[in-house]
C-alpha positions in Angstrom: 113.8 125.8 83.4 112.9 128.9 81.4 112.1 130.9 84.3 115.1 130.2 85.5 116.9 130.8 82.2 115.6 134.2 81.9 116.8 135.2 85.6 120.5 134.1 84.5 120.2 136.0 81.3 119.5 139.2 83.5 122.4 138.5 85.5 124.3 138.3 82.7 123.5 141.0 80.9 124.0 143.2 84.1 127.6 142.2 84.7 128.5 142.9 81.1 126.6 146.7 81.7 128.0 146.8 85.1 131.3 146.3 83.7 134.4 149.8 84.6 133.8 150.9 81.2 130.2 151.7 82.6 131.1 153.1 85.9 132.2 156.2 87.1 135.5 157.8 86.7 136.7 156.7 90.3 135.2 153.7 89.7 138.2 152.5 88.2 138.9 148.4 88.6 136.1 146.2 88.3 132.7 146.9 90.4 132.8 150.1 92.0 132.1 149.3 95.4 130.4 152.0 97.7 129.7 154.1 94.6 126.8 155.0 92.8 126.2 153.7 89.0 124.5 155.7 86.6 120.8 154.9 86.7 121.1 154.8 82.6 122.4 151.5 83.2 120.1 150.0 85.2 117.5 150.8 82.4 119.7 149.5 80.1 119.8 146.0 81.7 116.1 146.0 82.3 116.0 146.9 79.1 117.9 143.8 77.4 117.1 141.1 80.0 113.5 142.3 78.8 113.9 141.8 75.5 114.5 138.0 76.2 112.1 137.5 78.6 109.4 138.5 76.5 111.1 135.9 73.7 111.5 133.2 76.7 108.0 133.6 78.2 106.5 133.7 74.2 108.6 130.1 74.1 107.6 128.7 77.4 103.8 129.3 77.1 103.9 127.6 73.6 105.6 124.5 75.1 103.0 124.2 77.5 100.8 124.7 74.8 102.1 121.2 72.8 102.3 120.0 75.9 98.4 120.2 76.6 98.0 118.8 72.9 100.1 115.8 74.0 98.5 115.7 77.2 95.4 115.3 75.7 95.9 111.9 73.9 96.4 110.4 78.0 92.4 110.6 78.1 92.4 107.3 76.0 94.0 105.6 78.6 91.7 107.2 81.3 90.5 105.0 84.4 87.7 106.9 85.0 84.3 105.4 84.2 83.2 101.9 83.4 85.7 100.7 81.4 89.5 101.6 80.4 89.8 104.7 77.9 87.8 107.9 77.6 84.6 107.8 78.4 81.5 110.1 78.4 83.3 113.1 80.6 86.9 112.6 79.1 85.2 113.3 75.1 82.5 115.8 76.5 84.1 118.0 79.1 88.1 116.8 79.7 89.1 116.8 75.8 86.9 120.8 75.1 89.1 121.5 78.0 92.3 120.8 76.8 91.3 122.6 73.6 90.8 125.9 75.4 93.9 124.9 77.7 95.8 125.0 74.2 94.0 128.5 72.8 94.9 130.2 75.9 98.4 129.0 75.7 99.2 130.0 72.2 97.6 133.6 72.9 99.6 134.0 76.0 102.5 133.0 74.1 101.8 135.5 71.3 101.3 138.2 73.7 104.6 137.9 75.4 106.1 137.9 72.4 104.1 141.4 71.6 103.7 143.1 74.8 107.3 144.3 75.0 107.2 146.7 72.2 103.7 147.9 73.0 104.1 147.7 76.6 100.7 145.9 77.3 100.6 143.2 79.7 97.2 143.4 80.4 96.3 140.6 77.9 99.7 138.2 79.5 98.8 138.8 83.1 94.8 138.6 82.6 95.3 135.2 80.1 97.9 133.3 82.5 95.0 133.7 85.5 92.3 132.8 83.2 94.3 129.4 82.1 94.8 128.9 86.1 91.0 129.2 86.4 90.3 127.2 83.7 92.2 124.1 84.8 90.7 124.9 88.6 87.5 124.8 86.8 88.0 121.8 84.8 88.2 119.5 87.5 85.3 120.7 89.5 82.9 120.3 86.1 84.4 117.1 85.2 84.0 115.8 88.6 80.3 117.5 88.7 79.2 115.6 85.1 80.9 112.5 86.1 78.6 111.9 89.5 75.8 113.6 88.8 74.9 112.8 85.1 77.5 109.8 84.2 76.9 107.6 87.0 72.9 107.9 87.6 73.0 107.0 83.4 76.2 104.5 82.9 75.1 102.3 80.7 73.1 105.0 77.9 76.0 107.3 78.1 79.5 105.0 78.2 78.3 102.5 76.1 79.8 103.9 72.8 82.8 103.8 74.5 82.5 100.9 76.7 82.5 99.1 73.0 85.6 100.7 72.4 87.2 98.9 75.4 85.8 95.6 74.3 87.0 96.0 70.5 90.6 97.6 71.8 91.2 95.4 74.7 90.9 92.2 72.4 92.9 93.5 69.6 95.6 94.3 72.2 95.6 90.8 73.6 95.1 89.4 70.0 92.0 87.7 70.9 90.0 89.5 67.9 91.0 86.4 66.2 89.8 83.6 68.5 87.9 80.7 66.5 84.7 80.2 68.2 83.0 76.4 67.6 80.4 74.9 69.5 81.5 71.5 71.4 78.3 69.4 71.6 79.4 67.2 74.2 77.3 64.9 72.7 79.4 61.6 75.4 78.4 58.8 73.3 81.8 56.8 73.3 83.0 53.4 72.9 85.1 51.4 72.6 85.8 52.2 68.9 86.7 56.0 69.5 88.8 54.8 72.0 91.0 53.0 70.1 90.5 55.3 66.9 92.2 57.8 69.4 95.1 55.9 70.7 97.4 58.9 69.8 95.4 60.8 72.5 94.7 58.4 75.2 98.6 57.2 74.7 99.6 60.8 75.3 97.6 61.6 78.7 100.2 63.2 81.2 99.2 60.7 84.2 102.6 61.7 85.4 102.6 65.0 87.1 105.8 67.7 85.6 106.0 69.4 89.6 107.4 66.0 91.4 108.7 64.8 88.1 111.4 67.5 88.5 112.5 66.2 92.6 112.1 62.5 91.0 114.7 63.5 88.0 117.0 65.1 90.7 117.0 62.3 93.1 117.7 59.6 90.3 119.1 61.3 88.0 121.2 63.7 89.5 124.1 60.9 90.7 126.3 64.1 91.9 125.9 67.0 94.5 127.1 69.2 91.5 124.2 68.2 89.0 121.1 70.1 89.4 117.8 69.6 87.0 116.3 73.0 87.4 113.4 72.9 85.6 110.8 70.4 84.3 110.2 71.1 80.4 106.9 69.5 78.5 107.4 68.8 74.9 106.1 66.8 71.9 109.0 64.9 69.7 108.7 62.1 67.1 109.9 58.8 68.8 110.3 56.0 67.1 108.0 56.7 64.7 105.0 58.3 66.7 104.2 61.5 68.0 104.5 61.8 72.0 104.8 63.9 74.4 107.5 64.1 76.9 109.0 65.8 80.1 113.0 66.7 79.8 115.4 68.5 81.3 119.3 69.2 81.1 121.4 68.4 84.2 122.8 71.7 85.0 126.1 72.1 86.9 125.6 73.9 90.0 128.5 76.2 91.1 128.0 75.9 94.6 127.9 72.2 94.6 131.8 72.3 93.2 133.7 70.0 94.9 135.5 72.2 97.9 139.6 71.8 98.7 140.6 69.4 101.7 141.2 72.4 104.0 137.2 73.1 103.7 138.3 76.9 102.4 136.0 76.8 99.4 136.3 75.7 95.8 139.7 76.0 94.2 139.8 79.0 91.2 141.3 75.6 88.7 137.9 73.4 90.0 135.0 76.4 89.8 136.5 78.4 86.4 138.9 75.7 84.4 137.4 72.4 85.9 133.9 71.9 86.3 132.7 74.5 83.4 129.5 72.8 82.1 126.9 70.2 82.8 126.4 67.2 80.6 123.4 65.8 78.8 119.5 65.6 79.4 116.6 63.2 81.0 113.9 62.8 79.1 110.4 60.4 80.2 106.9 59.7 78.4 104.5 61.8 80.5 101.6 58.7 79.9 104.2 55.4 81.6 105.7 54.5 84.4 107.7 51.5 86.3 106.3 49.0 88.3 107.7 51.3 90.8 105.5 54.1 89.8 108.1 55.8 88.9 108.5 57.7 85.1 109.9 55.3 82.7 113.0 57.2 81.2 113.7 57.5 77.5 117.1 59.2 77.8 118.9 58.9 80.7 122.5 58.2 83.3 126.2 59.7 82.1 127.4 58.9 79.7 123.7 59.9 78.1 121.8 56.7 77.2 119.3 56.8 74.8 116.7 54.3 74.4 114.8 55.9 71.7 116.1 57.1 68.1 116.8 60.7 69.8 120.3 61.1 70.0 123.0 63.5 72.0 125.9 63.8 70.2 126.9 66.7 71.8 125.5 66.8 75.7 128.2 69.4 77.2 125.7 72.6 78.5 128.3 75.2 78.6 125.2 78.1 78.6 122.3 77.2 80.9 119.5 79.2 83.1 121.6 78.1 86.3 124.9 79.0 84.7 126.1 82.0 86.2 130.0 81.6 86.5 132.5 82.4 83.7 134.5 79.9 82.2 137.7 79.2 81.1 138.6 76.7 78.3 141.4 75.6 76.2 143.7 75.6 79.1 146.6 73.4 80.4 143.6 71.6 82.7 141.2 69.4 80.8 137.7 69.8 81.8 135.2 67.6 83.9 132.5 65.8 82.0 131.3 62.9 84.5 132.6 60.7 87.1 133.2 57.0 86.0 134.1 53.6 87.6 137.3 53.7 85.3 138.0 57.6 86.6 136.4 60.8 85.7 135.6 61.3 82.1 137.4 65.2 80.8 137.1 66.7 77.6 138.5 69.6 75.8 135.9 72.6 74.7 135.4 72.5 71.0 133.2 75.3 70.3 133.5 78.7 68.4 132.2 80.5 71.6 134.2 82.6 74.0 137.1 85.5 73.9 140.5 84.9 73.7 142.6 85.5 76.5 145.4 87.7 75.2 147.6 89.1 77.4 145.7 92.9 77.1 142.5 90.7 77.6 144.3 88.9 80.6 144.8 91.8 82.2 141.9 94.1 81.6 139.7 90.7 83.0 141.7 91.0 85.9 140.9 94.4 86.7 137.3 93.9 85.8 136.8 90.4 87.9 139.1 91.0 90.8 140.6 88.2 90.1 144.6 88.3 89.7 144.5 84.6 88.7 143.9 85.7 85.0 147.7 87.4 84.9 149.3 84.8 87.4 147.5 81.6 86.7 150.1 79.5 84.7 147.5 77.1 82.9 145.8 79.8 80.5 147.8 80.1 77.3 147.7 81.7 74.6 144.3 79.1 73.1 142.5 79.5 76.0 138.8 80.9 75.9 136.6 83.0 78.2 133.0 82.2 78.2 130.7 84.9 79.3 127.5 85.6 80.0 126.5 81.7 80.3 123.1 82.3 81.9 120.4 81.9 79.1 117.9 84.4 80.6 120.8 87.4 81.2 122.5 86.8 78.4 119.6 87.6 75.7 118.6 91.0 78.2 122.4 92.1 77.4 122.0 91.6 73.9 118.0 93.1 73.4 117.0 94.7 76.7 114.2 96.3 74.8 112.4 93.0 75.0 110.3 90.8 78.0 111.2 88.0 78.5 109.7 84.7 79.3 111.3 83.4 82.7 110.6 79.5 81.4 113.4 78.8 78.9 113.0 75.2 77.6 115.7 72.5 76.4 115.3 71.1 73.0 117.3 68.1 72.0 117.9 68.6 67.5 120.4 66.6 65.2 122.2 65.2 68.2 122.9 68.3 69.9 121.3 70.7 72.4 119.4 74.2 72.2 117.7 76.7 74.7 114.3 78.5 73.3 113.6 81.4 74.4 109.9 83.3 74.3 110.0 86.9 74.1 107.5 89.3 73.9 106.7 92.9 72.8 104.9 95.2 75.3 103.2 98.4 76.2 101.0 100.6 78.5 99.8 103.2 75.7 97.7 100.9 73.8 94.6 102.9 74.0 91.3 101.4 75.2 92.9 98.3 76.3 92.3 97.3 80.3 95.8 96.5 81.7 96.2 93.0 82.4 96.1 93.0 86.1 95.4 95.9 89.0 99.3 96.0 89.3 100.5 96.0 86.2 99.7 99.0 83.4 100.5 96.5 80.6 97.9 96.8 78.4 99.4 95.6 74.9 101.7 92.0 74.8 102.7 89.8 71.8 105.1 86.9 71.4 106.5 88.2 68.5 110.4 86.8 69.0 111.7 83.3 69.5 115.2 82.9 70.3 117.3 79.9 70.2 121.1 79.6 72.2 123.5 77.0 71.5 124.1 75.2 74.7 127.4 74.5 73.7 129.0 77.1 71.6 126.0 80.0 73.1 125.1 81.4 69.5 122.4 83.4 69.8 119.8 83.7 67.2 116.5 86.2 67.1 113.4 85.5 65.0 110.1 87.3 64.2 107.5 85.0 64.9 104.6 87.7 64.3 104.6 89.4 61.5 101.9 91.6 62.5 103.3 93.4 65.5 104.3 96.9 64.9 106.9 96.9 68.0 108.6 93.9 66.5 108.9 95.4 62.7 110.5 98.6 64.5 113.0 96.9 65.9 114.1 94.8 63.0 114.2 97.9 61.1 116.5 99.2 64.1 118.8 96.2 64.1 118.4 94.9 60.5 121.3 92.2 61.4 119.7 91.1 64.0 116.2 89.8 63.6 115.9 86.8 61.2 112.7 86.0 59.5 110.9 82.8 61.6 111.6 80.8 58.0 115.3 80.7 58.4 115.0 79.1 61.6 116.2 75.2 61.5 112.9 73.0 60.7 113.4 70.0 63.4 113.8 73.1 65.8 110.9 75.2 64.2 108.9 71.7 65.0 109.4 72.5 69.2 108.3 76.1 69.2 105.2 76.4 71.7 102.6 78.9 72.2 104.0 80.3 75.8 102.0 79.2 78.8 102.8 82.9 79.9 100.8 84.7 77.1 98.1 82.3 77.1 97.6 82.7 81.2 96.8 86.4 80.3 94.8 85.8 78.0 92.8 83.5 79.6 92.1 85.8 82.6 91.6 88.3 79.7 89.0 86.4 77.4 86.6 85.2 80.6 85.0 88.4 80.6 86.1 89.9 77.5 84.5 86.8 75.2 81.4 89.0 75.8 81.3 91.0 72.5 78.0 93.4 73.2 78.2 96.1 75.3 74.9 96.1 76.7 75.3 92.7 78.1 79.3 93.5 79.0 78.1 96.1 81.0 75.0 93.3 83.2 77.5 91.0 83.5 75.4 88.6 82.5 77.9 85.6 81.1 81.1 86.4 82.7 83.6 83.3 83.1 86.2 82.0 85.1 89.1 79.3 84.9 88.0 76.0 86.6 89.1 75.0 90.0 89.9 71.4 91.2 91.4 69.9 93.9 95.4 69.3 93.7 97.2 67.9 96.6 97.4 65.3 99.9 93.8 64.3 99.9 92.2 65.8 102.7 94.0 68.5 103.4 92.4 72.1 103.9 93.0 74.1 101.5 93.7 72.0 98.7 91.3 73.5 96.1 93.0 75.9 93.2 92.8 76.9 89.6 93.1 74.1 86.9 96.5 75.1 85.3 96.5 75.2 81.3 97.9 71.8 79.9 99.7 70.9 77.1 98.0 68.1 75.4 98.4 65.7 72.7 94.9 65.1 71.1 92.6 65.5 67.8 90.6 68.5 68.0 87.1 67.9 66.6 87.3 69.4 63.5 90.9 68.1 62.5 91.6 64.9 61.3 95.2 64.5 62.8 96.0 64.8 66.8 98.2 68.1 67.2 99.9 69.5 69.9 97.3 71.7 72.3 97.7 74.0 75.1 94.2 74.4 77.2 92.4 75.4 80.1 88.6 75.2 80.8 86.2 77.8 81.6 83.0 77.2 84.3 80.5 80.3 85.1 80.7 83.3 87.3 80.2 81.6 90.9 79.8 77.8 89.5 81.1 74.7 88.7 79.7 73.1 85.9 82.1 73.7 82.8 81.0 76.3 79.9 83.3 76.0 77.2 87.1 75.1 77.2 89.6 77.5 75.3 92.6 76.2 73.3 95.5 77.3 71.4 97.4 75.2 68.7 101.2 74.4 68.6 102.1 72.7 65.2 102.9 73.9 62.0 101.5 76.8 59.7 98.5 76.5 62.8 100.8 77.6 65.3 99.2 80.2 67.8 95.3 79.9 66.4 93.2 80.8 69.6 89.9 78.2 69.7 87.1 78.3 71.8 84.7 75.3 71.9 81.1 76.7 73.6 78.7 73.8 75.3 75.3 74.1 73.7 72.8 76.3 75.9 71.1 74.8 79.0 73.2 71.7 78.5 75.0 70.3 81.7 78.6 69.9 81.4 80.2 68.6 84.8 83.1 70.8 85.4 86.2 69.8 87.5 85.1 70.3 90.6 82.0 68.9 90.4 83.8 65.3 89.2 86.3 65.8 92.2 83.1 65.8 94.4 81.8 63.0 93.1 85.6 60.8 93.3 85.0 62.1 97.2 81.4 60.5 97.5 82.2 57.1 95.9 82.8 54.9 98.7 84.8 52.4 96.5 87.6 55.0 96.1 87.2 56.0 99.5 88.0 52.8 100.6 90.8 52.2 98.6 92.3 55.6 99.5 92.2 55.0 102.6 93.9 51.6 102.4 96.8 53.1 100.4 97.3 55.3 103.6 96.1 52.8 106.5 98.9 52.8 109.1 99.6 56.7 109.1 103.5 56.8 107.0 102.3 57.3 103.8 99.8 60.4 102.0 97.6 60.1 99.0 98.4 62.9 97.0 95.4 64.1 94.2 97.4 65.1 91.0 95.9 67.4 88.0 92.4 66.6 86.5 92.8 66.4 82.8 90.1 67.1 80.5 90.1 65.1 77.8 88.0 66.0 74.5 88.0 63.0 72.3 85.2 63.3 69.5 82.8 65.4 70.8 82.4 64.0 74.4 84.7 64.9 77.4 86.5 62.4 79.6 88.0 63.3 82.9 91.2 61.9 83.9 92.9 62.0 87.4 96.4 60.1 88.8 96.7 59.7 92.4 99.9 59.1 93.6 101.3 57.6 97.1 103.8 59.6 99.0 105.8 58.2 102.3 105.6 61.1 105.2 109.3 61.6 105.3 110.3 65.3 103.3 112.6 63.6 100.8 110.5 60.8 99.9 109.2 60.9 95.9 105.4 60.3 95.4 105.0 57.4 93.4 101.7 56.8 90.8 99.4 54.2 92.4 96.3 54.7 90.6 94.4 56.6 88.1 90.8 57.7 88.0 88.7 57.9 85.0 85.3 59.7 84.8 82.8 59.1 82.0 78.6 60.0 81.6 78.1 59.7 85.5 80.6 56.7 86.0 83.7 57.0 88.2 86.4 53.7 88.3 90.0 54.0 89.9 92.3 51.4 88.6 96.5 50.7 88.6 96.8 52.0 85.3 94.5 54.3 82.7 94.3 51.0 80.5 92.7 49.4 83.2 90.4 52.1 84.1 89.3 52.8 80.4 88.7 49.0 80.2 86.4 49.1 82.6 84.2 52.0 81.6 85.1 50.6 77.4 84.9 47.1 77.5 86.5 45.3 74.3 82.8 44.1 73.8 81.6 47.7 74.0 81.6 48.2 70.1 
């Protein structure tokens, strides 16, 4: 860009000296053409255009001078080596480099600046092909230390800095924090921890949240136009004890809009002034079911029915994560809130959301849209409302597109009305010594440092700092001082559902298996490196049915508390086996909210991890047996659900629901039996009561 600014100031400069005034008496209008110009002239624009190129190649060399400066600080993100950062040959040989990149550059500059007046360019010409050479060079030597010294010595030389990557890379993860405990696994139960932890065994998730969703929509649904996105898990105080729940809202879905009789679509009154809103939630105990096998709902049907002491005052969802229509309300048509035998049910939108539609608001949506209807249409007046941006996920990315966002909004039900939470996080690639958090991402720093909660009815947005600490977070709220609200402000029944993200805690999982190791010497041997805990999930026998344990939410006492809390965990087995090493945790309630745990088996003891109990529920010819009955005549699969880990006291029990599913696509899998695994003993009865009975007798004391 210089270079090319210092050619147009020559131009320049010779059309102002090659102006008439300059020429030759018969040179008379403008450029004499066919004549000869003085050669005083061309001198004189040498002359001047010199004058700034000398200034302009002083300037240009001294950008590229900061620019090595800056460029320097990229060697603590440096892949070369052992580990993330700068390593032996980016401290030793790349970082000297740059130093001399940025002397050379600064003389250079100084001797443009110089060389005009005393006409020596020796020292500009004979610097800019020594900085050429020298960055030729640098790559060659680096290359050169890197094979022949660094890699025949790794471990003596890159281990300064391979505990940089260690320290870094959990500080950027915010696993510096992580409680470690030992878990002694000590499985000495009875029957008198059992029922001293009925607020844990009452709160095992036998039913499984993926065909919990399909059951909801098939029973639940009652209406093409009602869709149940997403499955939700959540802990709420019902009637007087803590348990944990699936819910989710019944979502209109736009397509699903009635169409007109002539099959040409769905009217403009039906999809934008008719059907603007789902209505109410479905909410079901993970632990029971019906003598069906179906989830026993808590909340339930239109108009919502609640069987509990949680109330929906308010169930309208005018702002949703399937919403993606406008809406129009207030108008001359009342709006659809559920079918009836009596008639459809309407209602009129009582909010403080939307835009007035006045008639310079009409008209400016019509050009915008492409939809005349907002000028013509005859039932907007001068009340009705315009709700935009109704789709939870885009609607906070218009407002703060600076942030991440978590793609798992979740529906909370709070003094009788409803609310979307939102989990956003903070992020960056220029943490330095921090390993990225996957070979295609260069996201190397991540916090869940907002929490934002929308009004499903009215769609007020609201953003909070949940961590304090984060730097990225503090900037912004300095940036937007309206805008970010301080995690205390937040409503207390509402601050009472926040959860530690299943997102966040995935990474750092995958993060922490290797990165628990804290010494470099043994990072670098690989001597104790983890991994999550596979199980088998699916129709029982199928190929291919093995995969990852996925992190649960739990209900349960953690050994060192004296109250059950609301857990999210996932258990770790060694490098290439299967027993189980440790399991990590994160909390969920209260001032304890995102503490990182990690409960270690003592050394050389035997934990059996998943896998190793799904072998031996294969081998036992009692469950065979009745597995196979439950599928005899071919129309019906056994489907294996989640293994649960269970730590109650300080022994582990292994939990497993088996459901039966008819071959047919739509048919729901229903919960037939549960297994239960304790100290070398394997039952599978109708019902976890039953199976714990059997493994606890009442006797058992």
């Amino acid at each position: 860009i210089i270079a090319i600014f210092a050619v147009i100031t020559i131009l320049f400069n010779g059309i102002l000296l090659l102006s008439p005034k300059n020429s030759r008496e018969d040179g008379g209008q403008g450029f004499p053409l066919g004549k000869k110009v003085d050669k005083g002239v061309y001198k004189e624009i040498l002359k001047s255009g010199g004058k700034q190129l000398s200034l302009l190649g002083g300037l240009f060399f001294l950008v590229l001078g900061i620019g090595f400066y800056l460029k320097s600080f990229g060697l603590l993100y440096s892949p070369r080596g052992i580990a993330f950062g700068a390593g032996y040959t980016d401290i030793k040989i790349s970082l000297p480099f740059y130093y001399l990149y940025i002397a050379l550059s600064v003389i250079i500059a100084i001797s443009f600046m110089i060389s005009y007046k005393k006409k020596k360019f020796r020292i500009t010409i004979f610097g800019s092909l020594f900085l050429i050479a020298a960055i030729l060079v640098s790559g060659i030597v680096a290359s050169t230390v890197q094979n022949l010294i660094v890699t025949p010595n790794e471990l003596s030389k890159e281990k300064n800095y391979l505990q940089h990557n260690i320290d870094y890379t959990n500080y950027a993860y915010g696993l510096d924090k992580v409680e470690v405990k030992q878990f002694d696994a000590t499985q000495n139960l009875n029957r008198s921890d059992i029922d001293r932890n009925d607020i844990t065994i009452n709160n095992i998730p036998v039913n499984d949240y993926k065909p919990a969703k399909d059951i909801y929509n098939q029973i639940q649904g009652l209406k093409s136009y009602y869709q149940f996105y997403d499955m939700d898990i959540d802990r709420y105080m019902i009637n007087g004890e803590y348990r944990q729940v699936f819910i989710s809202a019944r979502e209109l879905q736009s397509d699903n809009i009635p169409r007109q009789e002539d099959g040409k679509g769905t009217s403009w009154i039906n999809r934008y002034l008719k059907y603007t809103h789902g209505y109410g939630i479905t909410m079901s105990p993970v632990n029971e079911v019906t003598a069906s096998g179906q989830p026993r709902l808590f909340i339930k049907d239109l108009p919502v029915i609640s069987e509990v002491d949680i109330k929906v005052d308010k169930p309208q969802i005018y702002f949703g994560e399937i919403t993606n229509d406008f809406a129009i309300v207030n108008t001359r048509e009342k709006e659809f809130d559920y079918p009836s035998s009596a008639g459809n049910v309407e209602t009129v939108y009582e909010g403080t959301g939307g835009i007035r539609l006045t008639p310079f608001n009409r008209i400016m949506l019509a050009l915008t849209q492409g939809k005349m209807n907002f000028i013509l249409s005859q039932d907007i007046n001068s009340q009705s409302k315009i709700l935009l941006n109704r789709e939870v996920i885009g609607r906070v990315k218009k407002i703060a597109p600076f942030l991440a966002y978590d793609e798992d909004p979740y529906i909370v039900a709070s003094d009788g009305r409803l609310f979307w939470i939102i989990d956003a996080y903070t992020i960056s690639n220029k943490y330095p010594y921090s390993k990225p958090m996957s070979d295609n991402s260069d996201i190397n720093y991540i916090r869940n440092s907002v929490k934002i909660v929308i009004d499903a009815y009215n769609g007020t947005t609201e953003f909070y700092i949940a961590d304090k600490e984060d730097p990225i977070a503090n900037t912004y709220a300095k940036v937007f001082k309206t805008m970010f609200k301080p995690l205390s402000s937040m409503d207390e029944d509402l601050r009472a559902h926040l959860r530690y993200p299943q997102t966040i805690f995935d990474i750092q999982t995958e993060i922490y298996s290797r990165y628990h190791i804290q010494d470099a010497r043994e990072f670098y041997n690989k001597s104790d490196v983890w991994e999550i805990a596979t199980q088998i999930y699916g129709v029982s026998g199928a190929a291919d049915s093995s995969e990852l344990v996925e992190s649960s939410y739990l209900i349960m006492k953690l050994p060192d508390s004296d109250k059950e809390e609301f857990i999210l965990m996932v258990p770790y087995t060694p490098q290439g086996k299967n027993n189980m090493v440790s399991w990590f945790a994160v909390k969920n309630d209260g001032e304890n909210y995102g503490q990182l745990m990690l409960y270690t088996f003592p050394s050389g003891k035997i934990v059996e991890g998943p896998m190793q109990v799904e072998g031996i529920i294969s081998q036992d010819v009692a469950i065979g047996n009745a597995i196979n009955l439950l599928q005899s005549g071919g129309n019906s699969q056994v489907v294996r659900g989640n293994m649960l880990i269970i730590p109650i006291e300080d022994s582990i029990l292994y939990v497993e629901p088996i459901y039966l599913r008819a071959s047919n696509a739509s048919a729901l899998p229903e919960l037939k039996k549960v297994i239960v695994f304790y100290r070398n003993k394997v039952v599978m009865e109708d019902s976890l009561e039953k199976s714990l009975l059997r493994i606890f007798p009442k006797d058992d004391k």
